[in-house]
C-alpha positions as CSV (number, residue, x, y, z in Angstrom):
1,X,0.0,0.0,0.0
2,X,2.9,2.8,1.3
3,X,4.7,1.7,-2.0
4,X,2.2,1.8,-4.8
5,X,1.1,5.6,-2.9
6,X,4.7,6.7,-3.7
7,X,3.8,6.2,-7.1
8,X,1.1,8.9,-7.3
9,X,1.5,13.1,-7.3
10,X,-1.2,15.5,-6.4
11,X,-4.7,14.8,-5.4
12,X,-4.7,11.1,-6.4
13,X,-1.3,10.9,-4.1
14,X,-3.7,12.3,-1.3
15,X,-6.2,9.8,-2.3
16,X,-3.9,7.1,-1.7
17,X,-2.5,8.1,1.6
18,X,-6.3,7.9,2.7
19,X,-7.3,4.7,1.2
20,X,-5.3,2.0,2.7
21,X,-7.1,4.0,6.3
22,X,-10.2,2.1,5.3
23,X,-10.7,-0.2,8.1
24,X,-11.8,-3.1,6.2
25,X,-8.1,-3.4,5.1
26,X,-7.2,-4.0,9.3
27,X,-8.5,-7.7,7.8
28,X,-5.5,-8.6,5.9
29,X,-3.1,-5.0,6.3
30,X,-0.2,-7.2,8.6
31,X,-0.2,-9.9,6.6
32,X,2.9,-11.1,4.9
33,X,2.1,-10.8,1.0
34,X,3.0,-14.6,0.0
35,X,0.7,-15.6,3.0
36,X,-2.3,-13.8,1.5
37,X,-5.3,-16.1,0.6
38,X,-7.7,-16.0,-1.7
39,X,-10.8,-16.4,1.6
40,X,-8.9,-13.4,3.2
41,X,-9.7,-11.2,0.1
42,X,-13.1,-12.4,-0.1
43,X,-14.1,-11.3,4.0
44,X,-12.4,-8.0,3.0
45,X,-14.7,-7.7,0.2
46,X,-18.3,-9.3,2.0
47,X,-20.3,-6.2,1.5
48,X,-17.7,-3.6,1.5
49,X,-17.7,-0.4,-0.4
50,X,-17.2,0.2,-4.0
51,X,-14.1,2.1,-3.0
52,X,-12.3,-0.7,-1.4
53,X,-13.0,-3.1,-4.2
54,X,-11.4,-0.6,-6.6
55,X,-8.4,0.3,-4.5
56,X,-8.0,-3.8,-3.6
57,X,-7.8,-4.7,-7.0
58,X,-5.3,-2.2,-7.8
59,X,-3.3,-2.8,-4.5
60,X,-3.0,-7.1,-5.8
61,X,-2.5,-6.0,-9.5
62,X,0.9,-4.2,-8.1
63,X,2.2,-7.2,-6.0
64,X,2.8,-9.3,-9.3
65,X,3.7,-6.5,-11.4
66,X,6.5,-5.7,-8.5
67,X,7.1,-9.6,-8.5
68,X,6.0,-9.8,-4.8
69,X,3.6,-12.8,-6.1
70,X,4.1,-14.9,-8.6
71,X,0.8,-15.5,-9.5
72,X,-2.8,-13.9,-8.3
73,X,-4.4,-14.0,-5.3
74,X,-7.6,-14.3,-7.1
75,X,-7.8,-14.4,-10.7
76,X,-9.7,-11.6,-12.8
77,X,-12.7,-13.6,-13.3
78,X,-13.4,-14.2,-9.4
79,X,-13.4,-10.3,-8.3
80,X,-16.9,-9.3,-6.7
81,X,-18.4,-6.9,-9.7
82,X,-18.1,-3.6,-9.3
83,X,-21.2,-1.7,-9.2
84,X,-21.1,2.0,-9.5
85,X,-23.9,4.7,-8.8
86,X,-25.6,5.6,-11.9
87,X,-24.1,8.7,-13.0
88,X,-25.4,11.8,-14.8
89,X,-24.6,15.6,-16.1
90,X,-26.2,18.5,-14.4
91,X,-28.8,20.4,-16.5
92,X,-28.0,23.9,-17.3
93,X,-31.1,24.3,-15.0
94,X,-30.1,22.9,-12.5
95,X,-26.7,24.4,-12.3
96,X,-28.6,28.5,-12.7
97,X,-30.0,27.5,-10.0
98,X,-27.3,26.9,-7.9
99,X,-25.7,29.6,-9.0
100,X,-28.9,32.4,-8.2
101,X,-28.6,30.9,-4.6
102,X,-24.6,30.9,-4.1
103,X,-23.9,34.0,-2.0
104,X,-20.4,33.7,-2.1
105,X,-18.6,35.3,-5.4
106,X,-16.1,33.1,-5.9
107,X,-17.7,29.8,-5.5
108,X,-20.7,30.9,-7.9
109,X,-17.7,32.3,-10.4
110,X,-16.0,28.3,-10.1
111,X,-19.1,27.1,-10.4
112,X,-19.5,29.0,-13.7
113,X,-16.3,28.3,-15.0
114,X,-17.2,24.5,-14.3
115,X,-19.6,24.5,-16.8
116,X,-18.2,26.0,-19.4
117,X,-14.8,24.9,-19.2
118,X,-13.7,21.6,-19.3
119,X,-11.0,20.8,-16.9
120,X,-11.4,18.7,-13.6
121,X,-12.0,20.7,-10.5
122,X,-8.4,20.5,-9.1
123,X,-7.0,22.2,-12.4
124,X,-9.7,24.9,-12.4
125,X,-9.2,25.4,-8.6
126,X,-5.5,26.5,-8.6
127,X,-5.6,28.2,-11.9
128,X,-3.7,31.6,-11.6
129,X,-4.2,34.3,-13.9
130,X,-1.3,34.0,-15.8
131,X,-2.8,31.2,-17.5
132,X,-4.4,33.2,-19.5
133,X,-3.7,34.4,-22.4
134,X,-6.1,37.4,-23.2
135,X,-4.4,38.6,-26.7
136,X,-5.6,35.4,-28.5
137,X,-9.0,34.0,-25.7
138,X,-6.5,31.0,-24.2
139,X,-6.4,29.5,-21.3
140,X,-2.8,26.6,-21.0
141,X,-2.2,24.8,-17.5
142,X,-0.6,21.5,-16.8
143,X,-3.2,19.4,-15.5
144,X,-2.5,18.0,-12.0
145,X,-3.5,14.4,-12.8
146,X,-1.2,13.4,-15.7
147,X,1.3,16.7,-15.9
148,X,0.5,17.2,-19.6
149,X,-0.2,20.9,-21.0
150,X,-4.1,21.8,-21.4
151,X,-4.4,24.6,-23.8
152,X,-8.1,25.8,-24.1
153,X,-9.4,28.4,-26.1
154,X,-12.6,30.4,-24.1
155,X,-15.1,32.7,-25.7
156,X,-16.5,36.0,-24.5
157,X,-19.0,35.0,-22.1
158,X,-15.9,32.7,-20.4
159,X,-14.0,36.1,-20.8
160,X,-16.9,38.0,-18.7
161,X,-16.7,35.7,-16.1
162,X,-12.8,35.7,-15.9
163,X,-12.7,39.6,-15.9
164,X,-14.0,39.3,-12.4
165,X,-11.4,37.2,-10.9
166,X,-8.7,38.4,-9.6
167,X,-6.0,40.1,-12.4
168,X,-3.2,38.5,-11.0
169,X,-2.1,35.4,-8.8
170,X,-4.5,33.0,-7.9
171,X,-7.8,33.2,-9.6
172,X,-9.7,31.2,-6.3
173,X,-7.9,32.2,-3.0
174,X,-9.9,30.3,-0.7
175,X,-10.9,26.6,-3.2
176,X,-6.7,25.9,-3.8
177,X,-6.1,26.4,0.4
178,X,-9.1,23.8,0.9
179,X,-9.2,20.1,-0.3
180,X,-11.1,18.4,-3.2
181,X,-13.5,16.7,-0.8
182,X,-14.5,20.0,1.2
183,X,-15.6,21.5,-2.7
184,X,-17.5,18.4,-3.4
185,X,-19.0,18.5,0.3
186,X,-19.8,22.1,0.0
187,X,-21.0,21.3,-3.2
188,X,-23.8,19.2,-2.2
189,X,-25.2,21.2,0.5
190,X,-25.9,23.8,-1.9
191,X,-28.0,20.7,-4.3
192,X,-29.4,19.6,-0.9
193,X,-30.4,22.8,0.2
194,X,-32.5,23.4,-3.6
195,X,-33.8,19.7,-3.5
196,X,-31.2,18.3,-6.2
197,X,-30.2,14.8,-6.6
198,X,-28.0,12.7,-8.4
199,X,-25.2,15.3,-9.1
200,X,-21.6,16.2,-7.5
201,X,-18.9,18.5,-8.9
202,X,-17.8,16.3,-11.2
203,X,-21.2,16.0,-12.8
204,X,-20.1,19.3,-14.6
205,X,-17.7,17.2,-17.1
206,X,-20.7,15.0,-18.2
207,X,-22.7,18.2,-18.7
208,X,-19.4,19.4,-20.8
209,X,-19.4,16.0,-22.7
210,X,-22.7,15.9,-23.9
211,X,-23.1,19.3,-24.6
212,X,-20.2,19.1,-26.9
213,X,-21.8,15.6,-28.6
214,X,-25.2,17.2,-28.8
215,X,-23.6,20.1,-30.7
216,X,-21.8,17.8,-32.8
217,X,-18.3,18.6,-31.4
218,X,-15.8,15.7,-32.5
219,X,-15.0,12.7,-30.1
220,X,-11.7,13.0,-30.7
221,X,-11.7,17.3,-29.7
222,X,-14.1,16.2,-26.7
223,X,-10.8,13.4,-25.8
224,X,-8.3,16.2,-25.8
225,X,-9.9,18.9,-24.1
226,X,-11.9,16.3,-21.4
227,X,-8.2,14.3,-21.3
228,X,-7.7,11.0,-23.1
229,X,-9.7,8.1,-21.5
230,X,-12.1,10.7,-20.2
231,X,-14.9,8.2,-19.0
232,X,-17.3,11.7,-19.0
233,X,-16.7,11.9,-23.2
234,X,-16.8,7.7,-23.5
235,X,-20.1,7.9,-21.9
236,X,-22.1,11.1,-23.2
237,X,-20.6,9.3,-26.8
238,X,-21.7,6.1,-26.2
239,X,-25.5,6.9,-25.2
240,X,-26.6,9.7,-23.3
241,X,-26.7,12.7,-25.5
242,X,-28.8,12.3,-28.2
243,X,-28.7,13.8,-31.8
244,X,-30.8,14.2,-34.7
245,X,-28.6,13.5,-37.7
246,X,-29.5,15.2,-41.0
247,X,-29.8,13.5,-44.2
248,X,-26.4,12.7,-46.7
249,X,-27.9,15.2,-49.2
250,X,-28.3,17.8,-46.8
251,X,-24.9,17.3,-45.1
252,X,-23.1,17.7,-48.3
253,X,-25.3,20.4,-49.0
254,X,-24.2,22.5,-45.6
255,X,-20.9,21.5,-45.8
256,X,-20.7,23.6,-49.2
257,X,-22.3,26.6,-47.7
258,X,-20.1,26.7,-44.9
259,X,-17.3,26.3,-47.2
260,X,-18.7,29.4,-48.8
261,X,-19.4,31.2,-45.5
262,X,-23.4,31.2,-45.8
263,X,-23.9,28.0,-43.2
264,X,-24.0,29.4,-39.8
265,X,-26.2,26.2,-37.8
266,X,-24.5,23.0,-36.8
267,X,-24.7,19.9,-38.5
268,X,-26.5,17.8,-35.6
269,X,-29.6,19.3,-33.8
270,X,-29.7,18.3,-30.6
271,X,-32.9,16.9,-29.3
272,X,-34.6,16.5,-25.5
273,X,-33.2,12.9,-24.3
């Protein structure tokens, strides 16, 4: 457990120091590895969270990668299934309403920023206004989770939101001094408070994802701006936003108007789900 955590950086390092603290480990957590039995797994997983299954699983796939087993403690096929919560975007309903109730300006401006911009909540949280680049609408970061650059390009309603953060240094004072689960816990006491379910913070990247298939936005844009592997764009993609597709004729037809600069609508109209 202290080994694979070394492995990690940022808030999924912090995830990983708090983990292995889940008491259901205290079953096997002094065992030796090589005396590890299938049955001890098993009572560690007899009704325990979906959490622990995940972080189980990846805590055995490291001791034969690391060659501390030389075969599995239980093979692939054997794991409990892992059932997750159904999942789903915020409506841009919803998320007005949050943000007519939010009192305090600069968690109704992140909250804003969430749904227009696509980056996980940690990146957007310790932005600083020097990554932005007003001469040409960009905003570039390197996002926390994988270290790779994220450059974005914003429009003017993005623009108005930005102009009333702060010119220079950190764009949200308070949200980087606080961590990722106090957001998502203050977060749903504002839904709780306005009777909505079924949404965190992170319900802001489905919104993002579907939005952009609704609108017709590429997969492979929605990949690079959501982050490759983005299970947000795999499932808005795969089923939830819906899209009325136009005819061959009339594709080819507003492709060549565009071409000419009369086409101004989209190529897919989105429809109600």
């Amino acid at each position: 457990m202290e080994e694979l955590a070394k492995a990690k950086r940022g808030p999924t390092y912090e995830r990983w120091q708090r983990a292995p603290k889940d008491k259901a480990f205290d079953l096997i957590r002094d065992l030796p590895i090589l005396e590890t039995q299938a049955e001890h797994f098993l009572k560690v997983l007899n009704g325990c969270k979906v959490s622990t299954n995940v972080f189980l699983r990846r805590i055995h796939n490291f001791a034969p990668d690391m060659g501390w087993l030389p075969w599995p403690v239980i093979v692939k096929r054997q794991w409990p299934a892992i059932e997750f919560k159904e999942k789903r975007a915020i409506t841009w309903e919803e998320h007005w309403q949050i943000i007519e109730h939010e009192k305090n300006p600069e968690r109704a401006a992140f909250y804003k920023l969430a749904w227009h911009v696509e980056a996980s909540q940690s990146d957007l949280a310790f932005l600083e206004a020097e990554n932005i680049d007003w001469e040409h609408h960009v905003i570039s970061f390197a996002r926390k989770k994988t270290g790779t650059i994220a450059i974005m390009r914003f429009d003017e309603e993005v623009a108005e939101i930005l102009r009333d953060l702060p010119g220079s240094g950190h764009l949200f004072p308070y949200l980087r001094t606080v961590r990722a689960s106090d957001w998502a816990t203050e977060f749903k006491q504002r839904c709780d408070r306005l009777d909505i379910k079924g949404v965190t913070l992170h319900s802001y990247r489905y919104a993002w994802a579907e939005r952009a298939k609704t609108a017709g936005y590429p997969e492979r844009f929605a990949m690079e701006h959501l982050g490759h592997n983005s299970k947000a764009v795999h499932r808005a993609y795969a089923r939830r936003a819906q899209v009325e597709l136009p005819s061959l004729g009339e594709y080819e037809r507003r492709r060549k108007q565009f071409a000419e600069g009369t086409e101004i609508q989209p190529m897919a109209q989105a429809v109600n789900a």
